[in-house]
N, C-alpha and C positions, 0 to 999 in steps of 0.2 A: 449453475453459472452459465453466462451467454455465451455463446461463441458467434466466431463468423467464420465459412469453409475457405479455404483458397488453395487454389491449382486442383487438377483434375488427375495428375498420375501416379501409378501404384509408386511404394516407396524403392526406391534405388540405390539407398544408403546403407550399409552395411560397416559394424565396427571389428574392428580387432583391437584388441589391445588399447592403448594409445595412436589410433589412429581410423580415420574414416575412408572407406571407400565406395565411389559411384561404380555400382553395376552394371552400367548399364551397354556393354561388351567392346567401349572402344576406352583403349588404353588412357590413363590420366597424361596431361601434358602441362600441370598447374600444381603445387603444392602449396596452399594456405597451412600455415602454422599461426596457432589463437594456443596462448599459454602454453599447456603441457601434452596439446594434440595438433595430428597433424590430418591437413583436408586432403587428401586425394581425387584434383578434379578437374575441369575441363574449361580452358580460358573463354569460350564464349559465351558460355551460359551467366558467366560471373561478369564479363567486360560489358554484357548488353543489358545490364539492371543497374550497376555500380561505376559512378564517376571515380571512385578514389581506387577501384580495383582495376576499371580499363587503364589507368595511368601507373599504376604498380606491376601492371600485367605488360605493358607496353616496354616499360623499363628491363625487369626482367628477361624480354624477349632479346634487348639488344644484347644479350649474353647467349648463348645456346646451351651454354652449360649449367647457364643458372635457373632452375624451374624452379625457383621455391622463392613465395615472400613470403615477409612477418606482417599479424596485423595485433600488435602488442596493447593497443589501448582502446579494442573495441570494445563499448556498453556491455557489459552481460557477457564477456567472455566465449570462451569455446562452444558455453551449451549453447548461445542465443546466436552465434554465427552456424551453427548446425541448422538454424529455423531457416536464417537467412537463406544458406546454400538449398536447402530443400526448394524453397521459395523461387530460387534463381531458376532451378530446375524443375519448376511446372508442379513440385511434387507435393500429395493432398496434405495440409493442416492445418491446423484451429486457431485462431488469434483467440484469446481469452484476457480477463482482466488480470489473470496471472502472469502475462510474456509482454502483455501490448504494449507494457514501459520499455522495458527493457529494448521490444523491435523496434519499437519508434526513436528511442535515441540512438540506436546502431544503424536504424536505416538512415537516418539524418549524419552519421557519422562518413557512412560508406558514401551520401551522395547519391541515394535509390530515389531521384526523382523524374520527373512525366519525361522529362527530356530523355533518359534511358528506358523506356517502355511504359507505354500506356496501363494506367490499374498498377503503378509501381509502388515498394512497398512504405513511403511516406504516404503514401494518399491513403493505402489500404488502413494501416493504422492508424492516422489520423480520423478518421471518415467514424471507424469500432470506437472511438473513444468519445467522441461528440455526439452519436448517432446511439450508441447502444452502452460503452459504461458509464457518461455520467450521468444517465436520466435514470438507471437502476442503485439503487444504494449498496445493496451487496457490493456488487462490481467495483464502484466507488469504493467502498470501502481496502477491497482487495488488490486494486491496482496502487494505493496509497500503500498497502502492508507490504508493498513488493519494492516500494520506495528506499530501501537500505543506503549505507552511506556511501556505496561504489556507486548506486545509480542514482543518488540524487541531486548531484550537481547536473550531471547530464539533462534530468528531470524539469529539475527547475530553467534551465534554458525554453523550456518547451510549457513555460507554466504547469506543468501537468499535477503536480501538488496540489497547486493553488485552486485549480480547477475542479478539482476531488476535494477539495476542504470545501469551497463553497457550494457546492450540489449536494455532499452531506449536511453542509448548513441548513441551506434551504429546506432540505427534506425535513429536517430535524423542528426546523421554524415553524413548518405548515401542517396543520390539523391531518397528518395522512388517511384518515378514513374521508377524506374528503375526494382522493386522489386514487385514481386506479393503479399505483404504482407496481412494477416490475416485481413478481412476486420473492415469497422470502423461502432459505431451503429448508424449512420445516416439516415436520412428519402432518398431518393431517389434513385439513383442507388449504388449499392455497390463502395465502395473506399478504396484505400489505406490511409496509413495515412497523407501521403503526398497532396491526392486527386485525386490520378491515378482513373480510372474508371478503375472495375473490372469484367471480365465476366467469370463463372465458375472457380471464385479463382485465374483467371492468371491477371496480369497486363492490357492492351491496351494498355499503351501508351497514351489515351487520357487525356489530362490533362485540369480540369476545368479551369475559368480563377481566382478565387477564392486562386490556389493553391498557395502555396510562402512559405520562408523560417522561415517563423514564425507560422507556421500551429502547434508547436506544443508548444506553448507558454502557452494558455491557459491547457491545460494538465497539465504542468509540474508545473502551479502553484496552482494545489489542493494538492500539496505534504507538507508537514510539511516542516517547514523553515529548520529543521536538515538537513532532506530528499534531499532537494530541492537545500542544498549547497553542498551537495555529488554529485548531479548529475550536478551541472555546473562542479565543478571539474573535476569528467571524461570527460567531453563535452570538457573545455578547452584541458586537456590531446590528446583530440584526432584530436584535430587542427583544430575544431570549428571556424569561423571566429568572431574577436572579436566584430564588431556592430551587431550580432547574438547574442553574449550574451549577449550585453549591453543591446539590446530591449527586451530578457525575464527577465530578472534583474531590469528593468523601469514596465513592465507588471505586474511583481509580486509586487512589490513595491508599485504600482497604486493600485492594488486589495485589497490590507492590509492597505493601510495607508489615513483616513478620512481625504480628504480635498485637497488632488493630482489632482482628477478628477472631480471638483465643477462645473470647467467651460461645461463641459462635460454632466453634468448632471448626472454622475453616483456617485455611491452610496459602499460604501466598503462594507455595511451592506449588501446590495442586494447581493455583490457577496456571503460574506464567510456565511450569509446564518445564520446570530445570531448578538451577540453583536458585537461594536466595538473591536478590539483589546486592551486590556490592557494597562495602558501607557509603565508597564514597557516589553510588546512583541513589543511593539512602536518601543521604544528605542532600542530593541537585535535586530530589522528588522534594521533599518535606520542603526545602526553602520556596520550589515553586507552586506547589499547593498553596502555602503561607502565601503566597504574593498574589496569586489568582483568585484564594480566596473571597468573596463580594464582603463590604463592612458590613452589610446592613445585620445589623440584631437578629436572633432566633432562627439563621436560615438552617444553623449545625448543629446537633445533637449534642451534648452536654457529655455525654459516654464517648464521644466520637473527639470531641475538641480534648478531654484527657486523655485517652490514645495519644492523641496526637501531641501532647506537652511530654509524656511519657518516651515517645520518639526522640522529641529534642532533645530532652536532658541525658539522652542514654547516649546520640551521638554530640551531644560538648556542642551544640549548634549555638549562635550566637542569636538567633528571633528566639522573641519573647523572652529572654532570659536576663534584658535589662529591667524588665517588670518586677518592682515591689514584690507584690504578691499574685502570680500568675492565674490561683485556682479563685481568684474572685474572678478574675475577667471571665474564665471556665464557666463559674458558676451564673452566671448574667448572660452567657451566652455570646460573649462578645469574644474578639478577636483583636491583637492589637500586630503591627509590620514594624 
């Protein structure tokens, strides 16, 4: 995964318990409380990067008694105002595609912009996100899975969704052995996503035999089912071939739904890595499969579309269940909404 470095000094944070302290030998005269921790730290380091903390801090001040403020509705909570304060404090750490949501919508929440310090931290994450996750798909991929539903309004303010769905689109659109793309974390030689072999970051041209048009199936169905129907969308939009999208739309469907893949021997539990799905995620999967599914004839396997009639009837769904006789439509291959 990419990173970008920032600030330059050793760490000076230190936890105990429920709560944080700067070491760095002069007394705390500032108390941030973020949920169920409290910050122990130094009003200038915080006032001179942050518009909405110079003005909490200033307030505060008119009290002597009072060092402590709340910041109750930052993005990302205690752990990502811990990046923040690090941040504030010169101190060394990684933006990755794992945090850079989350700081970007908290830097824009606190108000960390050029006007409080040159390299402040909207620009910095803004800059990793344009510059280095969406031209890499992993990244893309990963700052999308970090999209949960505390930080996706925040998110969506800042397109950042949107932005990640369409750079996976794109990638997904374009012949990748075409493209030296940001390699992939695989065990053996470097690769695109596609599975071009990579030397020194450039394509080859060499293409495993492994490669094919469904290489990016398995990715796109670790995305939340929201997530995951924004990104066919774009994909359709972009003239995606439609037994391309039938087969990630049966993939993901197979992954979620217990008892698709029996003959198979696989396991839904194994993939998503906990419980079964709920009946009622059951039910909002199967009806959106049914509805994203493309009309056209023969794009879906015949074993796969009784699976999937098999789902319905078992949760009482209402598709397909005004049909006559459901296992002709099965057996022709078709699909009826």
């Amino acid at each position: 995964m990419a990173c970008m470095k920032l600030g330059s000094k050793t760490d000076a944070f230190q936890r105990q318990g429920q709560a944080w302290f700067c070491t760095t030998g002069l007394p705390s005269d500032i108390v941030v409380e973020v949920e169920e921790m409290s910050f122990h730290l130094h009003k200038f380091p915080l006032l001179s990067r942050s518009g909405v903390l110079e003005r909490l801090i200033a307030e505060a001040s008119e009290d002597e008694e009072k060092r402590v403020i709340n910041l109750p509705d930052i993005p990302g909570g205690a752990k990502t105002f811990e990046l923040i304060a690090k941040f504030c404090y010169g101190v060394k750490l990684e933006l990755t595609a794992s945090n850079v949501v989350h700081l970007r919508c908290a830097s824009e929440h606190l108000e960390m912009t050029e006007e409080y310090g040159e390299g402040n931290l909207i620009l910095q994450t803004e800059t990793f996100l344009n510059q280095v996750v969406l031209k890499n798909w992993k990244d893309s991929l990963k700052a999308l899975q970090t999209c949960d539903d505390n930080i996706l309004p925040y998110a969506e303010e800042h397109n950042i969704p949107k932005r990640c769905i369409e750079s996976l689109a794109m990638k997904a659109s374009t012949d990748p052995n075409l493209f030296g793309w940001p390699i992939m974390e695989h065990g053996g030689p470097m690769q695109s996503p596609g599975g071009s072999v990579l030397w020194n970051g450039i394509s080859t041209g060499a293409r495993p035999q492994h490669s094919s048009a469904d290489w990016w199936y398995d990715d796109a169905s670790t995305l939340s089912l929201p997530i995951y129907k924004r990104l066919i969308a774009v994909m359709e939009s972009r003239g995606i071939r439609q037994e391309i999208i039938a087969g990630s739309l049966t993939y993901y469907a197979k992954k979620y739904l217990p008892g698709l893949n029996r003959r198979q021997g696989e396991s839904s539990n194994r993939l998503i890595m906990g419980a079964p799905p709920s009946e009622e995620d059951q039910k909002a999967l199967l009806e959106e499969i049914d509805r994203l599914l493309p009309m056209q004839k023969n794009l879906v396997s015949t074993k796969f579309l009784f699976g999937f009639l098999v789902a319905v009837l078992n949760l009482n769904l209402s598709i397909w269940l005004e049909v006559d006789n459901p296992s002709e439509l099965i057996l022709a291959g078709q699909r009826t909404s």
